[in-house]
C-alpha positions in Angstrom: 8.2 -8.0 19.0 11.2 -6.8 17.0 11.7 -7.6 13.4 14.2 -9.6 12.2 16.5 -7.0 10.4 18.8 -9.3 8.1 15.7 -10.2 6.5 13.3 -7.9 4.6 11.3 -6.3 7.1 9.0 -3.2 7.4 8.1 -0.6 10.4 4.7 1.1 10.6 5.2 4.7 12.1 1.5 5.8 13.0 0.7 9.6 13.7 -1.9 8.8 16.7 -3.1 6.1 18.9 -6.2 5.3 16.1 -3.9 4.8 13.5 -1.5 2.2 15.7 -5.0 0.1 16.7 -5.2 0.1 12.9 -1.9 -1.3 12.5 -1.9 -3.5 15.1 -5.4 -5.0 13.6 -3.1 -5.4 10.6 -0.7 -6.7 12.8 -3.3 -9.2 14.0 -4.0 -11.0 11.0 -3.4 -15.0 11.6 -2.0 -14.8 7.7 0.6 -12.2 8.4 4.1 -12.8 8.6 4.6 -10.8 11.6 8.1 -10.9 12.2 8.8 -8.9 9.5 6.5 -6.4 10.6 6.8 -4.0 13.4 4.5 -0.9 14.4 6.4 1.6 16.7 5.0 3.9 19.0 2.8 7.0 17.9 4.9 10.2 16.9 1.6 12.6 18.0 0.5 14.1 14.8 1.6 14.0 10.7 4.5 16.6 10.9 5.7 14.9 13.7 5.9 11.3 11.8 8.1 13.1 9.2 10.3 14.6 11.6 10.8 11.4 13.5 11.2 9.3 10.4 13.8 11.9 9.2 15.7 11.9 12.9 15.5 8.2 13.8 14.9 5.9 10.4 16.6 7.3 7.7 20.6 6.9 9.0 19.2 2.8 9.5 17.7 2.6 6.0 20.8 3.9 4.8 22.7 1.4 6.6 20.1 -1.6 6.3 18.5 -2.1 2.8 15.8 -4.8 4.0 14.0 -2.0 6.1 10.8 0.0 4.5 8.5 2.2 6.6 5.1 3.2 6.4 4.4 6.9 7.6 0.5 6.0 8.4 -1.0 9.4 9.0 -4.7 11.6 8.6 -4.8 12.8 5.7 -7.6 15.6 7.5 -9.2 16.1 4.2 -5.8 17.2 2.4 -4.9 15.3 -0.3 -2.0 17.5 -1.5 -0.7 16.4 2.3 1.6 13.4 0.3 3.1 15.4 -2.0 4.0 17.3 1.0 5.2 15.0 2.6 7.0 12.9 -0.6 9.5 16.1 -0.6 10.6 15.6 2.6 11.7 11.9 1.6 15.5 11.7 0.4 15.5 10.4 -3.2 17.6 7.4 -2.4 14.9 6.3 -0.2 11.7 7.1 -2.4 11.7 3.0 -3.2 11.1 1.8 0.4 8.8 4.6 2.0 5.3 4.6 1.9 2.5 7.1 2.9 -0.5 5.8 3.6 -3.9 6.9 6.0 -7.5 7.8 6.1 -8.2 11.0 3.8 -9.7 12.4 6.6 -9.3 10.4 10.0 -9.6 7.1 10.8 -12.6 7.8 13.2 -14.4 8.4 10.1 -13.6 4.9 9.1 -15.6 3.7 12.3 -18.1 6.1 11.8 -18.5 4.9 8.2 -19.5 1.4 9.5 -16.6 -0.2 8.7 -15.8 -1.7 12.4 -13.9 -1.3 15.5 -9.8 -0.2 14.2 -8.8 -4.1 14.9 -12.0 -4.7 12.2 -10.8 -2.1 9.6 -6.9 -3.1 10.1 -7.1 -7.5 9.8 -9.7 -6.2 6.7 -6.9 -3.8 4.9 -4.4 -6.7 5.8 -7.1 -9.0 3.8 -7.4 -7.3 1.0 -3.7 -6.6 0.1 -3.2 -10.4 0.5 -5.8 -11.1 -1.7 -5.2 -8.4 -4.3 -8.6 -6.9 -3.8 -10.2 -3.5 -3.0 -12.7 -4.3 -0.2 -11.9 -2.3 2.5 -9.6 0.2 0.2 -11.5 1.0 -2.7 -13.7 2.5 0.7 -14.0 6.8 -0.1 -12.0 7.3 2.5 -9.1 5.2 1.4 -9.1 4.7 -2.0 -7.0 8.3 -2.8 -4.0 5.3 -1.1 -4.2 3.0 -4.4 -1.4 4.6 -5.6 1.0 4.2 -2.8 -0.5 0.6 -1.9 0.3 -0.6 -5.3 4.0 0.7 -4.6 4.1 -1.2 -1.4 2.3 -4.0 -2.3 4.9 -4.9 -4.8 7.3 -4.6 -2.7 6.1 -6.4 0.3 3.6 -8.7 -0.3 6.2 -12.0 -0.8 7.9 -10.7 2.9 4.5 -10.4 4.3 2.1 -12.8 2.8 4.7 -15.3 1.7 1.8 -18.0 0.8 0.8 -15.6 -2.0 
């Protein structure tokens, strides 16, 4: 499903096929609106969602103010990994990208006994319509409060417009 793009509207970018069954659990949830949501198809590891959001998304953010993305990516145990990344962002876009993923992968989350991806993703989508830290105040995601806070502000009323 494509997003409506004259309304606010934000893309999920996943590094690997974990991380899309994660968004599309998200996806999933029956609260969602999920026309302003898109996930797009894996770009294969974390380097490789930076050089595809820099080669394909960041002419269309230029051009369309209502778009945000989420570069969802495995952290591998490296925090430092978004500051990293942050530099790569153009300044004029710092407002409407967000970096978010498991610190190390998100088979870890499964392995943690936090459920299957579809589990772990309508249980993240929970929480940030709710305004609580179930699922992310997890060890393995909490190091994203920072960035979810950012986002949160910023797309809660397009995506949970109930709330």
């Amino acid at each position: 499903m494509s997003v409506n793009k004259f309304r606010k509207h934000v893309f999920v970018l996943p590094e690997d096929d974990a991380n899309r069954q994660v968004a599309i659990g998200f996806f999933l949830a029956p609260f969602l609106l999920n026309q302003q949501f898109q996930v797009v198809r894996t770009a294969g590891g974390w380097a490789q969602v930076v050089e595809r959001f820099k080669s394909q998304y960041v002419g269309g953010m230029d051009r369309n103010p209502f778009t945000s993305i989420v570069l969802l990516i495995d952290f591998d145990g490296h925090e430092p990994r978004l500051k990293q990344i942050k530099a790569e962002i153009p300044v004029r876009l710092e407002g409407r990208v967000f970096i978010l993923g498991a610190l190390t992968t998100p088979e870890a989350l499964r392995q943690a006994g936090l459920g299957s991806y579809k589990e772990i993703g309508l249980a993240m989508a929970k929480d940030c319509r709710e305004g609580t830290d179930t699922i992310w105040g997890h060890a393995l995601l909490r190091h994203n409060a920072t960035e979810l806070e950012r986002l949160l502000h910023l797309v809660r009323p397009v995506l949970f417009p109930s709330n």
